[in-house]
Each structure stands twice: as C-alpha cells, then as structure tokens.
C-alpha positions as a printed Julia matrix, in Angstrom:
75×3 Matrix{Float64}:
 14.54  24.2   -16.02
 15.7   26.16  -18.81
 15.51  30.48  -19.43
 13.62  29.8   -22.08
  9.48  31.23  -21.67
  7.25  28.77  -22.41
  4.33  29.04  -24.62
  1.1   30.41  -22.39
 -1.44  28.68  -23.37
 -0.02  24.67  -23.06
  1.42  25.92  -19.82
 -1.79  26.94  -18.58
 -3.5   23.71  -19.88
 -0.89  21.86  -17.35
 -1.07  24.16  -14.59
 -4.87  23.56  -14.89
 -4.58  19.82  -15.37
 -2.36  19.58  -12.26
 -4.83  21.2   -10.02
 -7.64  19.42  -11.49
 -6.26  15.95  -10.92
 -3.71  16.4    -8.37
 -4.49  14.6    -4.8
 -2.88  15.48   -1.51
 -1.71  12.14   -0.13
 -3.45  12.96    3.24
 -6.05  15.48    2.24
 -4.67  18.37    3.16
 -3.19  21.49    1.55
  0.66  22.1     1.31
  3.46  19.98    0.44
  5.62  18.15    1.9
  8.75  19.7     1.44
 10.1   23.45    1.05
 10.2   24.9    -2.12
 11.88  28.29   -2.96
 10.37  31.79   -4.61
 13.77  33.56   -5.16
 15.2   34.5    -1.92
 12.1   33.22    0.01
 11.62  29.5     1.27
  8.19  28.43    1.4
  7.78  25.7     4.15
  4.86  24.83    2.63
  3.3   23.43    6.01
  0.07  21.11    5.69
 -3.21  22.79    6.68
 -6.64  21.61    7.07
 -7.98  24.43    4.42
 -7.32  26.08    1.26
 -7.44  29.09    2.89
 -5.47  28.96    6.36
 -2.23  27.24    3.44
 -2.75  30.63    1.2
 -3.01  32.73    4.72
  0.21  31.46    6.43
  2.04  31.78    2.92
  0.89  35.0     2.51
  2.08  36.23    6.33
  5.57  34.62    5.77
  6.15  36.79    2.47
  4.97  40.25    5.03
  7.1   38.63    7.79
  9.88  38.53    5.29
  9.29  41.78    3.41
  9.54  43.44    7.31
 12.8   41.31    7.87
 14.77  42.87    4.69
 12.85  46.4     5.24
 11.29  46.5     2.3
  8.82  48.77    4.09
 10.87  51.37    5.74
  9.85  54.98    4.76
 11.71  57.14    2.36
 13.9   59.59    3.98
C-alpha cells in the first residue's frame, strides 16, 4: 500500500483480470475474512448469489450510516 494513485488503465486491466479468473473456493460469493472500507468492516459473509452478497453489504453501510446519524435532519 502506498499514497501514491495508480495509473487507471493497468489497474483496471487487474481489477478485470481478477474477476475474470478469480474462483470462490466453495462457489459462493464473499470472502472469507473481514476486510475494512475506512471506518466500516465488511464481514464479507458467504452467500449463495451475487446479488443477496451486494444486498447484505449494501444494508450494513445504511445500518451503519443510521448508527453514526449521518441521516438526521438539519436543524
């Protein structure tokens, strides 16, 4: 890891690559340990599809948002 910003267009070639030849050991989505987005821990819990993985990742970031109040109303 470094602060420097690497160059788009070989980082997209790997991203790309990696989800283009990457298997899940047991054939499901996830991963099998947490990983972090800032201040947010993503359990990364195994699910059967694509889309129930993205879902539950997406309600733990509104679960979170609602813990820190990110939503409360301006006064």
């Amino acid at each position: 890891m470094t602060d420097d910003v690497p160059e788009i267009e070989p980082l997209s070639a790997k991203l790309a690559e990696l989800h283009m030849k990457g298997v899940s050991p047991n054939g499901m989505y996830g991963f099998p340990v947490p990983t972090n987005q800032g201040a947010l821990t993503q359990p990364n819990t195994w699910a059967d599809s694509w889309e129930k993985f993205f879902t539950e990742m997406l309600q733990r970031c509104f679960d979170w948002e609602q813990e820190i109040g990110l939503n409360k109303p301006e006064i």
